[in-house]
LOMAR-137392 format. One record per residue (C-alpha): residue number from 1; residue in one letter; x, y, z. Coordinates in nm, 3 decimals, always signed. Layout:
BEGIN
<rec NUM; A; <X; Y; Z>> ...
//
This chain:
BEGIN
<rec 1; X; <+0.757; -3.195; -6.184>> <rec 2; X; <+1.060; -3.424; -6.131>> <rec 3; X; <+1.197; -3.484; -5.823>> <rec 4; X; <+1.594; -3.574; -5.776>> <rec 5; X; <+1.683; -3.682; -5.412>> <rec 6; X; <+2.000; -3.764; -5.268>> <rec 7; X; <+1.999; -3.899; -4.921>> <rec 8; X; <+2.289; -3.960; -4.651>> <rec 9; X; <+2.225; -4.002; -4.336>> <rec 10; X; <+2.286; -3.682; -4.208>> <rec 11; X; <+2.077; -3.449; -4.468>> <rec 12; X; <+1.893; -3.483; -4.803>> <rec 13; X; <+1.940; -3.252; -5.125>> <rec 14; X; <+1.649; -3.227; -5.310>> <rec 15; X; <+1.611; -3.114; -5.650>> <rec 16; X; <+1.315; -3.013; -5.855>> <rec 17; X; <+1.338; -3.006; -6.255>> <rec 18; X; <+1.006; -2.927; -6.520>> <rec 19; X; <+0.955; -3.130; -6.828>> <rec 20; X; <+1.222; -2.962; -6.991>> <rec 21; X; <+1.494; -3.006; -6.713>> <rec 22; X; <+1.459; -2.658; -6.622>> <rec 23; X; <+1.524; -2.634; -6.194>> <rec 24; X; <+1.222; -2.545; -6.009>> <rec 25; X; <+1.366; -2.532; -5.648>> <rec 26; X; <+1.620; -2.670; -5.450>> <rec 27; X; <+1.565; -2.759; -5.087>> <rec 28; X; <+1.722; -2.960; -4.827>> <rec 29; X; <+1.569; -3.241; -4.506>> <rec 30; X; <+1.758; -3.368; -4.259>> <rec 31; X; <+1.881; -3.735; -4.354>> <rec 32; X; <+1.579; -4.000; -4.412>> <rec 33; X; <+1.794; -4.277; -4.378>> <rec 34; X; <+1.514; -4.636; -4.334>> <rec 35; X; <+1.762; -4.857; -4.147>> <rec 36; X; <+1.733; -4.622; -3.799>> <rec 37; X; <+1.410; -4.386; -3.852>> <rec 38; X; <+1.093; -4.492; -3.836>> <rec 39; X; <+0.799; -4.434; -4.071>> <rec 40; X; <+0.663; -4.133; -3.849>> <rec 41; X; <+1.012; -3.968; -3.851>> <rec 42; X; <+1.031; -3.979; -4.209>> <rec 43; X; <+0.723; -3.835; -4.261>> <rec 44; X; <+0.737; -3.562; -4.016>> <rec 45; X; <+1.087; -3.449; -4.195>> <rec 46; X; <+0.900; -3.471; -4.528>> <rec 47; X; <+0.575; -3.257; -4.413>> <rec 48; X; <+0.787; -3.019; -4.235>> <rec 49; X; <+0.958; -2.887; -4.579>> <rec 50; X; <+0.772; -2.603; -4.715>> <rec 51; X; <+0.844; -2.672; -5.062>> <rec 52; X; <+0.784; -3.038; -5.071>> <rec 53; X; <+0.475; -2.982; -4.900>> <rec 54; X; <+0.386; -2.691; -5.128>> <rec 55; X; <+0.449; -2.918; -5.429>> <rec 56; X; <+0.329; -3.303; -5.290>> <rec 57; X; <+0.030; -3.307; -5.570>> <rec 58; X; <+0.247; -3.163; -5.826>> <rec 59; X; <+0.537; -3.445; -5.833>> <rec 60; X; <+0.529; -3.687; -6.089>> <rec 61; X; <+0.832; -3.878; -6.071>> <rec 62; X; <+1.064; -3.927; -5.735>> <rec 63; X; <+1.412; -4.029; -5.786>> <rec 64; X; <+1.535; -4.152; -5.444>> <rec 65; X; <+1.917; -4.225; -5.386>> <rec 66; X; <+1.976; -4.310; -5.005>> <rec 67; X; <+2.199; -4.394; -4.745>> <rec 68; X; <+2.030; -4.740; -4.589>> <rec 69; X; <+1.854; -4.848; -4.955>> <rec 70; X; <+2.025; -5.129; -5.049>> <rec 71; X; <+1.804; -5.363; -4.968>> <rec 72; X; <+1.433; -5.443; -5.100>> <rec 73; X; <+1.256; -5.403; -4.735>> <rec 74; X; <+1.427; -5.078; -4.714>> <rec 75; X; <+1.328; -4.951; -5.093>> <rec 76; X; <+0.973; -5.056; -5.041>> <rec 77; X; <+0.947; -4.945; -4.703>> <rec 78; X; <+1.022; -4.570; -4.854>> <rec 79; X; <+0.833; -4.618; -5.172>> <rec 80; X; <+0.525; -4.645; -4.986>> <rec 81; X; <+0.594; -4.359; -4.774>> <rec 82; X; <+0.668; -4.138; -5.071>> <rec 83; X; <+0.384; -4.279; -5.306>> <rec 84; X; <+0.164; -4.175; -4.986>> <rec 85; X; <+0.333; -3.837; -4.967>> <rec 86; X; <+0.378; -3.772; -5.342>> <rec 87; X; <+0.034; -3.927; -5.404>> <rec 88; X; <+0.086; -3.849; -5.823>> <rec 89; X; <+0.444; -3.999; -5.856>> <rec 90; X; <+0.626; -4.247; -5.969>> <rec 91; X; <+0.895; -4.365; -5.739>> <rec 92; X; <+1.234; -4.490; -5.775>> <rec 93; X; <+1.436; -4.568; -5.501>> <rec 94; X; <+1.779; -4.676; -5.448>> <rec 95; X; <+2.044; -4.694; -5.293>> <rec 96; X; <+2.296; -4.431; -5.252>> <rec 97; X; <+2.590; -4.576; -5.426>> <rec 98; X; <+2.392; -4.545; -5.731>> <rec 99; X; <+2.384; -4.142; -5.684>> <rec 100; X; <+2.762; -4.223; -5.700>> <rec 101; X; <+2.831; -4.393; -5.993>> <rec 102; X; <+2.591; -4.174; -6.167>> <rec 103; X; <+2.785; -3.842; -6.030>> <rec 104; X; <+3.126; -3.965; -6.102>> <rec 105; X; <+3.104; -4.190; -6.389>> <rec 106; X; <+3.004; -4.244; -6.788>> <rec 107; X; <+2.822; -4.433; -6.913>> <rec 108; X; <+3.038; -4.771; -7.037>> <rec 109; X; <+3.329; -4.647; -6.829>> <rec 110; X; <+3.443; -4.873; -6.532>> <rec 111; X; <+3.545; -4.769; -6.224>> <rec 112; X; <+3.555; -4.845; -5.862>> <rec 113; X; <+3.350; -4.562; -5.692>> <rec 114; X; <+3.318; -4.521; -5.314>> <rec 115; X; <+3.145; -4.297; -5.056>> <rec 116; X; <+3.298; -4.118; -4.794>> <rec 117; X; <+3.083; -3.960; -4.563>> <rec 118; X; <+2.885; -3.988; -4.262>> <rec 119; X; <+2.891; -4.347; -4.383>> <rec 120; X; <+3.093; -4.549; -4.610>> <rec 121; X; <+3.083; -4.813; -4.888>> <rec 122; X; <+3.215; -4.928; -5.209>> <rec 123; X; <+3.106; -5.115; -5.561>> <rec 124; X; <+3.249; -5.176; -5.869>> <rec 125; X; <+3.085; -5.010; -6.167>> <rec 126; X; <+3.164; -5.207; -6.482>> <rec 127; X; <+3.028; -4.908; -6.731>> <rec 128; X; <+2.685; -5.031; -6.744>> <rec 129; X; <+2.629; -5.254; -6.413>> <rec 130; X; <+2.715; -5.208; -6.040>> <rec 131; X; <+2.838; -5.470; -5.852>> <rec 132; X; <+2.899; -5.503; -5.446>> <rec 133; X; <+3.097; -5.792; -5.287>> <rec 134; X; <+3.037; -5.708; -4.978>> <rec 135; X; <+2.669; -5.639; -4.810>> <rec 136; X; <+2.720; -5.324; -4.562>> <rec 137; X; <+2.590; -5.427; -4.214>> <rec 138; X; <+2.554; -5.026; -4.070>> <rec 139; X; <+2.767; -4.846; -3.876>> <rec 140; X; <+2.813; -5.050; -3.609>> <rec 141; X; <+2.993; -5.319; -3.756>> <rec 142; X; <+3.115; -5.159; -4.096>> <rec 143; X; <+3.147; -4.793; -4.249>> <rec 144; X; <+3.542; -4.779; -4.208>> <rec 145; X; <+3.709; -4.490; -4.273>> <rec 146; X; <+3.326; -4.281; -4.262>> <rec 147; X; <+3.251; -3.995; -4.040>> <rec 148; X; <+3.075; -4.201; -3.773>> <rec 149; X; <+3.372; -4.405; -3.780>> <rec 150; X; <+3.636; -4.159; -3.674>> <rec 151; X; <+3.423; -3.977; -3.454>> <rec 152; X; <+3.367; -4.300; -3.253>> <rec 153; X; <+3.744; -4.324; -3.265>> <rec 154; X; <+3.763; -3.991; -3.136>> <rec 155; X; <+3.545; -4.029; -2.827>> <rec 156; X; <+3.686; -4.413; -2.747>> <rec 157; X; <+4.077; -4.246; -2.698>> <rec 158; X; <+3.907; -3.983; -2.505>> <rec 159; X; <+3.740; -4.229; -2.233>> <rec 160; X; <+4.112; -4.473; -2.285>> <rec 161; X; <+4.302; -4.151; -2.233>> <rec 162; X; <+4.471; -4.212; -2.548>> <rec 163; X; <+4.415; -3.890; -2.698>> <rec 164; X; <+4.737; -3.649; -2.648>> <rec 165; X; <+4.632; -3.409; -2.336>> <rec 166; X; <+4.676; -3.074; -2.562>> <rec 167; X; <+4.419; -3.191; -2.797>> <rec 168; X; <+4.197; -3.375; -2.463>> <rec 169; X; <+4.173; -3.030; -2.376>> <rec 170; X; <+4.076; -2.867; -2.670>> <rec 171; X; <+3.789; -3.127; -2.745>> <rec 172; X; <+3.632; -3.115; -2.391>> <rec 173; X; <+3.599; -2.737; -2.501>> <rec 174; X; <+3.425; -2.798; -2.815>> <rec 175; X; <+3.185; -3.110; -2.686>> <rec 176; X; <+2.963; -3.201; -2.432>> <rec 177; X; <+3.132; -3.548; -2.333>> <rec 178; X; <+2.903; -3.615; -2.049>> <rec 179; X; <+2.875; -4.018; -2.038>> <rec 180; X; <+2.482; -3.978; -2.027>> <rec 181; X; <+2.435; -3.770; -2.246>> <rec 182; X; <+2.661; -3.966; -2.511>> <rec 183; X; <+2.503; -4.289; -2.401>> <rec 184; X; <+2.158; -4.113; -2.459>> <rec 185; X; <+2.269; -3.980; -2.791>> <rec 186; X; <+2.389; -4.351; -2.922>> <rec 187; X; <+2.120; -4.574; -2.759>> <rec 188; X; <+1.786; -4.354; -2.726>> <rec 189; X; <+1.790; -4.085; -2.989>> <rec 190; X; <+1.734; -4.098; -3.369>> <rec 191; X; <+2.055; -4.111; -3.579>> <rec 192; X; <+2.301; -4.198; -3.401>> <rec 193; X; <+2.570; -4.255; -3.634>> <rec 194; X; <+2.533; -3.899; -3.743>> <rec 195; X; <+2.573; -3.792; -3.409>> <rec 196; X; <+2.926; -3.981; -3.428>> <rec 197; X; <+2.979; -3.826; -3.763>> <rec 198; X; <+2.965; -3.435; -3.591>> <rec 199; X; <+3.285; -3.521; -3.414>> <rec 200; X; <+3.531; -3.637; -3.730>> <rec 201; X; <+3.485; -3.189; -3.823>> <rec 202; X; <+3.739; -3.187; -3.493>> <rec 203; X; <+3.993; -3.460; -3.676>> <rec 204; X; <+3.993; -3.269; -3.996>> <rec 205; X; <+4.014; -2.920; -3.817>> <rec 206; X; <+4.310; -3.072; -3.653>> <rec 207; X; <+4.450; -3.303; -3.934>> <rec 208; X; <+4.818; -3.130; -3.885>> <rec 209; X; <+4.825; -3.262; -3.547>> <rec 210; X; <+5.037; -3.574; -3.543>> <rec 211; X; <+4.775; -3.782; -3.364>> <rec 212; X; <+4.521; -3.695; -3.589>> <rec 213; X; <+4.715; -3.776; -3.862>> <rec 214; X; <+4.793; -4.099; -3.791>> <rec 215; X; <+4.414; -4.176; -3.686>> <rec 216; X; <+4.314; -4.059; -4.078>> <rec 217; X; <+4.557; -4.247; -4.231>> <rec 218; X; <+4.496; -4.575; -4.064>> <rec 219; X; <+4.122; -4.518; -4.096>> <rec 220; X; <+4.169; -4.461; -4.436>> <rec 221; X; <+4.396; -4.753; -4.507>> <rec 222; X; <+4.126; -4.996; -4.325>> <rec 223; X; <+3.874; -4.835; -4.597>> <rec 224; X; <+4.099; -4.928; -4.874>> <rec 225; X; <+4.186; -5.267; -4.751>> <rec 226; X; <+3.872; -5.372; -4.640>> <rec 227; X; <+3.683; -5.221; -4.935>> <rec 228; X; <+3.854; -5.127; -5.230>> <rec 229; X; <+4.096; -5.404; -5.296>> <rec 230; X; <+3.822; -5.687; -5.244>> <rec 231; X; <+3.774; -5.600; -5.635>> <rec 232; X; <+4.057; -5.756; -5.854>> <rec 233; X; <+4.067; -5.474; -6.071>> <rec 234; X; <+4.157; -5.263; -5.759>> <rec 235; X; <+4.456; -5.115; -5.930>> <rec 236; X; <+4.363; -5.149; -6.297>> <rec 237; X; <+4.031; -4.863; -6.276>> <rec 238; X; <+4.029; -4.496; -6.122>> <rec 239; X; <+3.862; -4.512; -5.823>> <rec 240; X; <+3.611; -4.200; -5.720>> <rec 241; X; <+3.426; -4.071; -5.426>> <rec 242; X; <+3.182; -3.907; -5.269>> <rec 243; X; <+3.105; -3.755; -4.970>> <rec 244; X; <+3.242; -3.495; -4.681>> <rec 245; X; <+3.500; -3.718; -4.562>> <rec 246; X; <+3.653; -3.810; -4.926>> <rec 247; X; <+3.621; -3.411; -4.968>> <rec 248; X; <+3.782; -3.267; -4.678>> <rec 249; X; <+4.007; -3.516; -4.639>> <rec 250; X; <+4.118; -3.549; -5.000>> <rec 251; X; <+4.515; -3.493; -4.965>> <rec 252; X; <+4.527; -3.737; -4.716>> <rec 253; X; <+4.322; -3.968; -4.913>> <rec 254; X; <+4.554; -3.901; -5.213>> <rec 255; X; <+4.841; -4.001; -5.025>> <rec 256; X; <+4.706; -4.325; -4.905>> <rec 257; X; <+4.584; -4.400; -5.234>> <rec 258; X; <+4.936; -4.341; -5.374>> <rec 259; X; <+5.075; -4.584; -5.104>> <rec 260; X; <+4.845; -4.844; -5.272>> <rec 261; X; <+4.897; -4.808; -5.651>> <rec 262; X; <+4.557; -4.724; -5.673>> <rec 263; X; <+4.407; -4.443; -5.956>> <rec 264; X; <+4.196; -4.141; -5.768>> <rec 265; X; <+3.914; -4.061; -5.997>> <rec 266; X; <+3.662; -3.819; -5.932>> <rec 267; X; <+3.637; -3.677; -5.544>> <rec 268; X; <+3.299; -3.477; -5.523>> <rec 269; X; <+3.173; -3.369; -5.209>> <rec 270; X; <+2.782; -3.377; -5.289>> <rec 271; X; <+2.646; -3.612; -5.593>> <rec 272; X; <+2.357; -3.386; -5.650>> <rec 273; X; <+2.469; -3.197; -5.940>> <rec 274; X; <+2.605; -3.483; -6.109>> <rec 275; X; <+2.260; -3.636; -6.056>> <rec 276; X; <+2.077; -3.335; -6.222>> <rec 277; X; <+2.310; -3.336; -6.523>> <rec 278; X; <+2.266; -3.753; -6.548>> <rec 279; X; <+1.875; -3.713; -6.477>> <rec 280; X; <+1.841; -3.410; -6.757>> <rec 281; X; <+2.002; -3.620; -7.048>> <rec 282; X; <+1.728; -3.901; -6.942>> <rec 283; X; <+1.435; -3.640; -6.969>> 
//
């Protein structure tokens, strides 16, 4: 049994294929993100799905994309939880960008692919090798244009009264925006950046609204400036993404992308399939 994973940091699709590429099952975890759970979270999220529980002993191959795997602590850190769990597999794990290319992309086609989501990044995929310029530091510091990023947007116009009062009022009746509990959410729970990422449904629920608007534009314009047009061939490839954000937010994203000169590619909301269809021509 083989064993297609694709990680963000908010859930994981999991896919099961038999020798022949036939699909077995298809489940879901919540995200298992390395860079802000710890081993013992990880594991509980893994032994608390019936079918990868049901299956562990049966797995002999794990292919791991994830949000958080881009660097070689991070890859081995999972391997060894997943060898443990999956104690009859091979693992290979990396990171989610990969899951990308692999969804979006041919094989000896270049192209600039980028993900959208909870989180964000970029790379430049030359048709057979991907290449970064840029080493993402989390959400803290990075992931423009992501989820996280607009929701923390969201709640810091809230607190500077900088968000129109109609819409104020409309998003004190969707969220709790207690300070503690925010503060407990971002400094003392587990994933906070997808906590951040649950507010950006309000900005694309409310996209029409001239404030949000403008907030997803700029966003998005930081993403391309800061990511996209690092690569010289910026304007010369099409560029496609992944992820909720990219998704929902497409026409915007078009526009913005139009503004540039830039080629939109591929916009896919989940990789998964186009990691099935990748993974069964590699049987």
């Amino acid at each position: 049994m083989i064993l297609i994973a694709d990680s963000g940091a908010t859930k994981s699709d999991w896919i099961a294929l038999d020798e022949k590429g036939n699909q077995l099952f298809f489940t879901q975890t919540l995200g298992l993100s390395p860079e802000v759970l710890t081993r013992d979270v990880i594991e509980d999220r893994l032994a608390n799905n019936f079918e990868l529980s049901k299956n562990s002993e049966a797995v002999t191959h794990v292919y791991f994309y994830g949000a958080g795997c881009g660097t070689d602590r991070m890859k081995n850190f999972l391997t060894e939880i997943f060898s443990t769990f999956f104690p009859n597999a091979q693992t290979d794990v990396r990171e989610d960008t990969y899951a990308a290319v692999y969804a979006t992309t041919k094989l000896g086609d270049p192209g600039i692919v980028c993900i959208l989501g909870t989180g964000s990044n970029c790379s430049y995929y030359d048709g057979h090798q991907l290449f970064q310029k840029v080493q993402s530091l989390g959400y803290i510091l990075m992931d423009d244009g992501s989820g996280n990023f607009f929701g923390r947007k969201l709640i810091r116009d809230y607190y500077f009264h900088k968000m129109p009062q109609d819409l104020g009022i409309q998003f004190t009746k969707e969220f709790d925006l207690e300070a503690d509990l925010i503060k407990d959410h971002l400094y003392k729970q587990p994933n906070p950046n997808t906590y951040l990422a649950k507010f950006a449904k309000f900005l694309v629920e409310n996209k029409s609204h001239p404030y949000c608007s403008g907030v997803i534009k700029k966003g998005l314009q930081q993403f391309v400036n800061n990511y996209i047009m690092q690569f010289e061939l910026a304007t010369k490839v099409p560029v496609h993404f992944v992820g909720s954000i990219a998704f929902y937010l497409q026409e915007e994203l078009k526009e913005v992308m139009d503004r540039n000169d830039l080629i939109v590619g591929q916009i896919r909301q989940r990789p998964i399939d186009g990691l099935v269809e990748f993974h069964k021509e590699n049987i």
